[in-house]
N, C-alpha and C positions, 0 to 999 in steps of 0.2 A: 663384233664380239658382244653376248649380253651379259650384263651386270646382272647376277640374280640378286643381290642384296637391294638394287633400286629399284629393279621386279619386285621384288620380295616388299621393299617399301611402299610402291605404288600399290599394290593390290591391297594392304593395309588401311590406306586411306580411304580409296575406294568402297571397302566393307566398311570402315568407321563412320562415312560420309554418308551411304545408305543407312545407316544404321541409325543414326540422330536426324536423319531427312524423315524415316517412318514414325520417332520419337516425337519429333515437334506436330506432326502432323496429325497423329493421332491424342497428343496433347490438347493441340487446339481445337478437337472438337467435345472437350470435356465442360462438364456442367459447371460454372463459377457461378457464386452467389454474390446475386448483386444487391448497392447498396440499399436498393429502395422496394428489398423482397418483403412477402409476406412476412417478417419474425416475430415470434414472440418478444416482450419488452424485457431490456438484457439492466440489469443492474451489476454495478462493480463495486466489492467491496476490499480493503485494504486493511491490514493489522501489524501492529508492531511494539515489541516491550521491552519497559525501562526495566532490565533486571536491580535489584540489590542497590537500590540507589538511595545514602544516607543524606537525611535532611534534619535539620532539631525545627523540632517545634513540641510546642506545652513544655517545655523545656527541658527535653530528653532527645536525644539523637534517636531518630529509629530507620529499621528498614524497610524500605518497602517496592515493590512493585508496581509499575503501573502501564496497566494493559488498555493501548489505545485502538481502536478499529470503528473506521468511518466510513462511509459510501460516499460515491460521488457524485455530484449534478446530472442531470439526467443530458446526454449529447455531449459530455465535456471534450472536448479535442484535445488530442495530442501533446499540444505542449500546453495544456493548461494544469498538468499532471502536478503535484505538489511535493515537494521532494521530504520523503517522512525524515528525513535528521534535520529540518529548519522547524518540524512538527515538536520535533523531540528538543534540541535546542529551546522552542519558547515554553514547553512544557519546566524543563530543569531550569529557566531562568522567572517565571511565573511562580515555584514553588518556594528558590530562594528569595526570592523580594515580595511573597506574600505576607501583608502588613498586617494582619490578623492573628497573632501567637495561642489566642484561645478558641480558635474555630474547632467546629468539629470538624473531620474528615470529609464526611457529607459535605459540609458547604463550601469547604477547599474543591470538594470536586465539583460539587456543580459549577463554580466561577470559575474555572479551568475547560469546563466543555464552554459554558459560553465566549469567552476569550477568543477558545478554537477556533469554534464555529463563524466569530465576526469577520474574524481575519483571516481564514480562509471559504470563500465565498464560492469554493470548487465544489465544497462538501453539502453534503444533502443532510449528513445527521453523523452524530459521534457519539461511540460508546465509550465511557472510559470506566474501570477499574481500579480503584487506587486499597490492593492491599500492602496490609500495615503488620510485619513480622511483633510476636511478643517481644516483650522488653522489662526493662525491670519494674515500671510500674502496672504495667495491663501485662500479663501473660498468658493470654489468647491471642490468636491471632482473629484479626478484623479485617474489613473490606468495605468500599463503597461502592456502589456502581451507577453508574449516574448515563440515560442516554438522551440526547437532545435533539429534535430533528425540525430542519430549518421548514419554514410557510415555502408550500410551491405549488404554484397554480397548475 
């Protein structure tokens, strides 16, 4: 006596089996780019912001933003990747233990991209932005932007 349902199953298989035997096969003869093709040179760049973050300095609390975006070593691998909340972390611990209370902006930002840039050695160059919302004393709003890019032979 025949089972049509394990008829019915077998011939399933059979069509599924032909089916991804003609898929791989014609897969494998598709064009993949290999690692050492003619390409153009590919640069990566990465960006991330401190929104509304209050800091006092000149001796007024203010807010401000600061917009970070950096490129990377030219070949960098895989896990040499930087994780941006350790970027961000010594950002926000750089601005509160910055020992300079009468600096201008500018110069908080430039020793902040240089900081960056020492300590992480993945990066090719960093742009930062450090706007500063009005406040009771200045009410314009300001910005610095500062971009630093490392010596690469």
């Amino acid at each position: 006596m025949l089972d049509f349902g394990v008829i019915s199953f077998l011939t399933n298989i059979i069509i599924f089996s032909n089916f991804t035997k003609e898929y791989l096969q014609r897969d494998k003869y598709q064009p993949k780019v290999e690692v050492n093709a003619n390409l153009r040179e590919m640069t990566e760049d990465f960006d991330f912001q401190l929104e509304n973050y209050r800091i006092l300095h000149h001796g007024f609390v203010h807010d401000i933003n600061v917009n970070v975006r950096y490129q990377y070593v030219k070949g960098i691998s895989n896990g040499q990747y930087p994780d941006f909340l350790k970027l961000e972390e010594d950002i926000k611990q750089f601005l509160v233990q910055y020992p300079n209370e009468t600096d201008y902006w500018e110069i908080i930002n430039k020793e902040l991209a240089k900081m960056l840039l020492v300590k992480y050695p993945q990066l090719s160059s960093i742009t930062i932005k450090i706007h500063v919302h009005p406040d009771a004393k200045v009410t314009k709003p300001r910005s610095s932007t500062v971009t630093l890019t490392r010596y690469q032979e």
